[in-house]
LOVEX-112406 format. One record per residue (C-alpha): x, y, z; residue in three letters. Coordinates in pm, whole numbers, padded with zeros to 5 digits, always signed. Last residue first. Example, Ala and Ser with C-alpha at 12.3 -4.5 7.8 and 13.67 -1.06 7.14 Angstrom:
<rs>
+01367-00106+00714SER+01230-00450+00780ALA
</rs>
This chain:
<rs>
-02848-01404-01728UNK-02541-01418-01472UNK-02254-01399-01785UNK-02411-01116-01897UNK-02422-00980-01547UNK-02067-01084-01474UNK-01961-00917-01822UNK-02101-00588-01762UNK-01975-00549-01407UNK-01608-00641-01546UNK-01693-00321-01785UNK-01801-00124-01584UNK-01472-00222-01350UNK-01287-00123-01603UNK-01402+00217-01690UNK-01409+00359-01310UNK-01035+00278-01352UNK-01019+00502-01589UNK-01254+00747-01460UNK-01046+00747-01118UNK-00692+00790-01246UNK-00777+01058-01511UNK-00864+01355-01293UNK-00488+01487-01339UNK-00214+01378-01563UNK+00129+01396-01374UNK+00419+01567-01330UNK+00521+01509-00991UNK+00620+01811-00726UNK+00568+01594-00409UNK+00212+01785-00363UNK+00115+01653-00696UNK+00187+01264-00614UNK+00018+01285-00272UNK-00288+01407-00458UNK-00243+01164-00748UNK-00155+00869-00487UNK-00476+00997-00286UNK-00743+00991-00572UNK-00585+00620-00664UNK-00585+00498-00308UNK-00948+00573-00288UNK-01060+00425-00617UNK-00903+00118-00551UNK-01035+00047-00196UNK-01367+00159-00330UNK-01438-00152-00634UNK-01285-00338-00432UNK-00980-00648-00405UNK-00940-00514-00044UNK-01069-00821+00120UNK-00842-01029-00081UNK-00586-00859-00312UNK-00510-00526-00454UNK-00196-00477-00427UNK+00058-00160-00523UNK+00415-00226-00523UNK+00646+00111-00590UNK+00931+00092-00786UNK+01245+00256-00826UNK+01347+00288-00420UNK+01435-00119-00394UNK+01459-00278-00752UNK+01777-00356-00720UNK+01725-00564-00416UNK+01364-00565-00285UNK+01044-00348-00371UNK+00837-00034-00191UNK+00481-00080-00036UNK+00200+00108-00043UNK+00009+00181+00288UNK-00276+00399+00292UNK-00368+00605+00611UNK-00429+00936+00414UNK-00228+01159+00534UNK+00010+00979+00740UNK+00008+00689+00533UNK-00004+00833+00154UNK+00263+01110+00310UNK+00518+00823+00400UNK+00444+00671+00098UNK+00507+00930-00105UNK+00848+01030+00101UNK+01006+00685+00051UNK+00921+00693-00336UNK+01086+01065-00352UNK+01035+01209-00661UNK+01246+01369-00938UNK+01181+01103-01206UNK+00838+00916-01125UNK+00825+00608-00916UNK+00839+00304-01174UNK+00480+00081-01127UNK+00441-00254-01001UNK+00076-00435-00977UNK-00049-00679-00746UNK-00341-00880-00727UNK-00329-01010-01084UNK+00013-01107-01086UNK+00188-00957-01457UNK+00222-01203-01696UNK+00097-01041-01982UNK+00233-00738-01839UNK+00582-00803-01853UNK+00774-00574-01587UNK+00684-00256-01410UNK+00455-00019-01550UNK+00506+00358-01619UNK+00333+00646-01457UNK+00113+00874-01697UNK-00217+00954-01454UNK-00361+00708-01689UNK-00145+00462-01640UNK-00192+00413-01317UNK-00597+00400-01316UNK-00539+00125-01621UNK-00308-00049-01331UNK-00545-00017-01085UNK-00883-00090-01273UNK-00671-00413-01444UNK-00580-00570-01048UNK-00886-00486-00934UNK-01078-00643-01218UNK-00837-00951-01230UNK-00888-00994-00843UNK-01322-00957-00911UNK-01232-01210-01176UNK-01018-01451-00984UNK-01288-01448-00683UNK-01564-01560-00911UNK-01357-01842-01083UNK-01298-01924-00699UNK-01663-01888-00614UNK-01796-01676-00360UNK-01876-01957-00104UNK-01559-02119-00216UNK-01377-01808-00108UNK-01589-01737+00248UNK-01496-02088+00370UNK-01165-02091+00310UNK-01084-01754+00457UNK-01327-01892+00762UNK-01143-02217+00792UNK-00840-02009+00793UNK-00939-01806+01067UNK-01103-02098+01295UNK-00752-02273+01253UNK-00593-01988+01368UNK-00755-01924+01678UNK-00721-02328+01772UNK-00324-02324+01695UNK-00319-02687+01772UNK-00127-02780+02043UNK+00149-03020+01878UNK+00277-03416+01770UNK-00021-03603+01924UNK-00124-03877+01691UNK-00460-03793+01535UNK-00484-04164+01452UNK-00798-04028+01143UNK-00506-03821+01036UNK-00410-03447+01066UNK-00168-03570+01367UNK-00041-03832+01140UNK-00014-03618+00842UNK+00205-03303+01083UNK+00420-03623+01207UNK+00503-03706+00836UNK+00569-03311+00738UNK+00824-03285+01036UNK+00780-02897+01038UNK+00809-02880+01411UNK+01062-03208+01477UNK+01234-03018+01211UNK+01589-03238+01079UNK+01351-03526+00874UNK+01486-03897+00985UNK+01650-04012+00682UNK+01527-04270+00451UNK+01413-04614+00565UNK+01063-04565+00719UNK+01053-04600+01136UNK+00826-04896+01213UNK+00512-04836+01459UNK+00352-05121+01520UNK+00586-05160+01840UNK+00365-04820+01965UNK+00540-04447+01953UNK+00385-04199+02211UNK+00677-04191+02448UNK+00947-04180+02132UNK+00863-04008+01865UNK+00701-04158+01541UNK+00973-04156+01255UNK+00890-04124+00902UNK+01155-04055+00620UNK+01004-04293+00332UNK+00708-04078+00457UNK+00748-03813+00302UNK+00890-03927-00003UNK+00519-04141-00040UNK+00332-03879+00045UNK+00533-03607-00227UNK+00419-03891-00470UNK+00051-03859-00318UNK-00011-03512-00386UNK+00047-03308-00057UNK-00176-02948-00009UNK-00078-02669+00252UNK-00262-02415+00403UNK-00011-02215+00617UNK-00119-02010+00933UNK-00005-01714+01095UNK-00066-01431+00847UNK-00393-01244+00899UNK-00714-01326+00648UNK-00866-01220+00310UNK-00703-01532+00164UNK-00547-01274-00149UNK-00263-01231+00087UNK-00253-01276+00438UNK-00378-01635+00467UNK-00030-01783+00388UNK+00047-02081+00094UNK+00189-02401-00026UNK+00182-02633-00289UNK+00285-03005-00284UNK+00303-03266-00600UNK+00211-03057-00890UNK+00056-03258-01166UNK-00119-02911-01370UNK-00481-03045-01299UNK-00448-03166-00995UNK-00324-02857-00829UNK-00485-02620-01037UNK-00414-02244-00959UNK-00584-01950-01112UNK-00481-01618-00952UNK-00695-01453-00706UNK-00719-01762-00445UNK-00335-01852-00420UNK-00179-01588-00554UNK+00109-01426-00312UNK+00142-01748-00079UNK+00171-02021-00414UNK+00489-02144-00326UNK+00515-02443-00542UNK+00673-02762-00533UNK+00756-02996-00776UNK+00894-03384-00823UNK+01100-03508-01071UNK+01113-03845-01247UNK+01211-03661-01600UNK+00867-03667-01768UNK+00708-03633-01441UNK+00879-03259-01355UNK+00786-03175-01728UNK+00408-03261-01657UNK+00467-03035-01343UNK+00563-02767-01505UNK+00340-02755-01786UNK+00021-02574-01646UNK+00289-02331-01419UNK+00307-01991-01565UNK+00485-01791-01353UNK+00308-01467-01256UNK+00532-01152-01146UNK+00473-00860-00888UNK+00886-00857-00900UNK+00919-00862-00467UNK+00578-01014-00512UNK+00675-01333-00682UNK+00343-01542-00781UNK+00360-01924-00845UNK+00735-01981-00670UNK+00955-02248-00763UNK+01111-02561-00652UNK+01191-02835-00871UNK+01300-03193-00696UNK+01490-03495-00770UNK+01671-03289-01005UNK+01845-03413-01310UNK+02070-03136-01396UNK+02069-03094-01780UNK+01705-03250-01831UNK+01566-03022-01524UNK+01787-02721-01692UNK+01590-02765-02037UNK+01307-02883-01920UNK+01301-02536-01726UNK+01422-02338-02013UNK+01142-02491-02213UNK+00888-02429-01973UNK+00897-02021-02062UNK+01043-01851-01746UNK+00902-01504-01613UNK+01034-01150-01710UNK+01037-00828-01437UNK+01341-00946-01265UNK+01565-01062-01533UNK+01562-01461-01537UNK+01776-01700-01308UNK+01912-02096-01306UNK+01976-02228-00977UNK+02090-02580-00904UNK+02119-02622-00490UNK+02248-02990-00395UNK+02061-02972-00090UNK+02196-02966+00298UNK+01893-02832+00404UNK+01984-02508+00456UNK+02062-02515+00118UNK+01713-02546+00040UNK+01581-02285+00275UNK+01806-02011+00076UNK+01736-02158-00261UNK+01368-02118-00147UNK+01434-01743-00037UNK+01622-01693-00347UNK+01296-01774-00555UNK+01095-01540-00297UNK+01336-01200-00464UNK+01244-01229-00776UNK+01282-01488-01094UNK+01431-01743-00957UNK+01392-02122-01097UNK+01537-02386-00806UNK+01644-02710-00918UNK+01676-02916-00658UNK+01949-03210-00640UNK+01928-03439-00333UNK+02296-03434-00121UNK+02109-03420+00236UNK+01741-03505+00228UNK+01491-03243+00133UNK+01087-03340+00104UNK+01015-03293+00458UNK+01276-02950+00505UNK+01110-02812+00201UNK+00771-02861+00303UNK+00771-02754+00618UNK+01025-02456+00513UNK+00767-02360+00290UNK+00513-02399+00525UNK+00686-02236+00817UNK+00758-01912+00534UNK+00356-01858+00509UNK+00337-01827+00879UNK+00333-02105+01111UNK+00047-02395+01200UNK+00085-02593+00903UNK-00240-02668+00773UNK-00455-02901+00596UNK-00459-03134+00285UNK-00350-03441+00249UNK-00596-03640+00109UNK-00511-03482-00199UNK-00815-03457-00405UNK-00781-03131-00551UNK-00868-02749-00667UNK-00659-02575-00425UNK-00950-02397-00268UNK-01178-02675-00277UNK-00925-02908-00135UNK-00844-02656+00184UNK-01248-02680+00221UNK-01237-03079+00247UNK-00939-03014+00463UNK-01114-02716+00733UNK-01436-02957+00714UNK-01183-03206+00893UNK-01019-02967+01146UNK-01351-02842+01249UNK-01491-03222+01309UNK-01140-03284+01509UNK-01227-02962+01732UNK-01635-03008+01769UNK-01516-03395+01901UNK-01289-03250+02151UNK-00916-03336+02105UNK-00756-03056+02069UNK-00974-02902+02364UNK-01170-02607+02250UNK-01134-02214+02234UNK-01449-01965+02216UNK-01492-01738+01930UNK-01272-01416+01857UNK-01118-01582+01544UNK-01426-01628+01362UNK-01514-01276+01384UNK-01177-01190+01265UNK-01245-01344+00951UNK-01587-01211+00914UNK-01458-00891+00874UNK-01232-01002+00612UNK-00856-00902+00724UNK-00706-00591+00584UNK-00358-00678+00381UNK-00048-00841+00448UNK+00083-00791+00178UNK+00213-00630-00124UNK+00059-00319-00005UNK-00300-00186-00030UNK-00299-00191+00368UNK-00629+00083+00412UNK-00484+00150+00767UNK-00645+00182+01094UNK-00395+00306+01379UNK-00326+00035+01624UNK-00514+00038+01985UNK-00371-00239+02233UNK-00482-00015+02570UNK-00234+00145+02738UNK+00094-00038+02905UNK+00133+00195+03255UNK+00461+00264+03363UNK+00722-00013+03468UNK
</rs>
């Protein structure tokens, strides 16, 4: 075998959908020393990592903490934990991510109901009350923010509806969780979900995850304790065992809990990076962290705009860490990106389905969520733009973006006096 060189990756300016550039101080974390488990510095760590977890999703779940897999591992987690064969879930899709958790759900033997917008729109509650009332789910599933569509579902009445008809709801909040607002209390919704890589300002690899005490109680109606470590006061709960031993929400709690009943390893590395995402959002503030998105978000798309591209999709409830914009009649999208990264080192990313080749999804999320980040993708996009033979306004992108975040900067010194 020859020689394997040094691990060395290109650097990138990842203004994508996701993942994106990792907080500094994120990777920092990550690179200090490993402990036992079961060490007293480990269990403390795991404990401030929940009381920051409940910050973040603005709760007082006791159960809150990680899943030690990517984004998809805690929607599966919680899927698979919540799921028993034959229940009804009604699954509203309005991108690519709300077929993934029809997808999951069938896998786990569930009684899939879908009901389906135009990519681009969002659902008003009424058409979900209206299908929950109609169907009778003993579970919705939706997603917060879809990136495949760069959509926003509003969710402040879901979960009341979901009560009103003896429903529960989960959310896949891995696209907006920490740039878009999200109350977990607040808005009733039994579990949410999420990934680091997104507006977390950290890699993917581990899945925060917070459980409202009716999801609890579903949970663990299907507890089992496995056999070798299981005690005679252990009594298995009466519904069926859950199919993951991995994602088995109710041996993920007890492991979590004050017991800490073995169920895995600990993914040490990962914990100290999500602790440190965690930690460096509530230090900033999350009403903080959902302007400086917002700002981003509006300085990109007014930057857009002004160069005369068109948007993609309902912008009153467009994501604010992501924006989608129609490549330009006669262009290549494939070949803009490809010059944006080998010319510039900035990734964009393309869409899904039928949206795949017509637009073009630009983030602006986490660590990247800058003032410069912005600016520099927008001065290469027109100058990759022009040598692809677009017709576009020139030297607009930058002032009008420019404009925005004035006027964000404005506001948070007003609003600082």
């Amino acid at each position: 075998m020859p020689a394997v060189p040094d691990l060395n990756p290109p650097a990138r300016l990842l203004m994508g959908p996701g993942p994106i550039n990792a907080d500094p101080r994120v990777l920092r974390a990550m690179a200090t020393p490993l402990v036992g488990q079961f060490d007293p510095s480990m269990t403390s760590l795991m404990g401030e990592t929940m009381a920051l977890y409940r910050e973040v999703f603005r709760t007082r779940n006791r159960w809150t903490l990680l899943v030690d897999a990517t984004a998809r591992g805690g929607i599966e987690a919680a899927l698979v934990s919540l799921i028993e064969p034959g229940d009804r879930v009604l699954v509203p899709i309005f991108g690519r991510f709300g077929h993934l958790l029809a997808e999951i759900c069938r896998r786990c033997e569930a009684d899939v109901v879908e009901i389906e917008t135009e990519w681009g729109k969002v659902f008003d509650p009424a058409q979900i009350e209206d299908a929950v009332r109609r169907h009778r789910p003993k579970l919705i599933a939706i997603c917060h923010g879809d990136t495949s569509t760069t959509m926003l579902q509003p969710l402040a009445e879901i979960g009341a509806i979901a009560r009103r008809h003896d429903a529960l709801v989960y959310v896949d909040t891995t696209a907006s969780l920490g740039g878009n607002d999200l109350r977990t209390d607040d808005w009733h919704l039994d579990v949410v979900t999420a990934g680091l890589q997104k507006c977390l300002s950290g890699p993917s690899g581990s899945a925060p995850i917070t459980i409202g005490e009716r999801a609890e109680a579903a949970i663990y109606r299907r507890r089992h304790v496995e056999a070798g470590i299981a005690t005679s006061a252990d009594r298995a709960g009466p519904g069926v065992r859950i199919r993951s031993n991995y994602f088995d929400l109710a041996m993920v709690m007890d492991y979590w809990s004050e017991k800490r009943l073995n169920h895995h390893t600990e993914a040490t590395t990962m914990l100290y990076g999500a602790r440190e995402c965690a930690r460096i959002l509530v230090d900033e503030g999350l009403d903080a962290a959902i302007a400086r998105h917002k700002a981003a978000g509006d300085a990109m798309a007014e930057g857009l705009l002004a160069m005369g591209l068109r948007l993609f999709g309902e912008r009153a409830n467009k994501m604010a860490n992501v924006v989608g914009v129609y490549v330009p009649e006669g262009v290549s999208g494939d070949a803009v990106r490809g010059n944006l990264l080998s010319d510039f080192a900035i990734e964009i990313g393309t869409s899904f389905g039928p949206l795949h080749g017509k637009i073009w999804r630009i983030g602006t999320m986490g660590y990247n969520a800058r003032k410069d980040c912005v600016l520099t993708t927008l001065a290469a996009l027109e100058n990759v733009l022009l040598v692809n033979g677009a017709r576009i306004a020139t030297g607009q992108a930058v002032p009008a973006a420019l404009k925005i975040f004035r006027i964000a900067e404005e506001k948070r010194a007003k609003a600082a006096e």
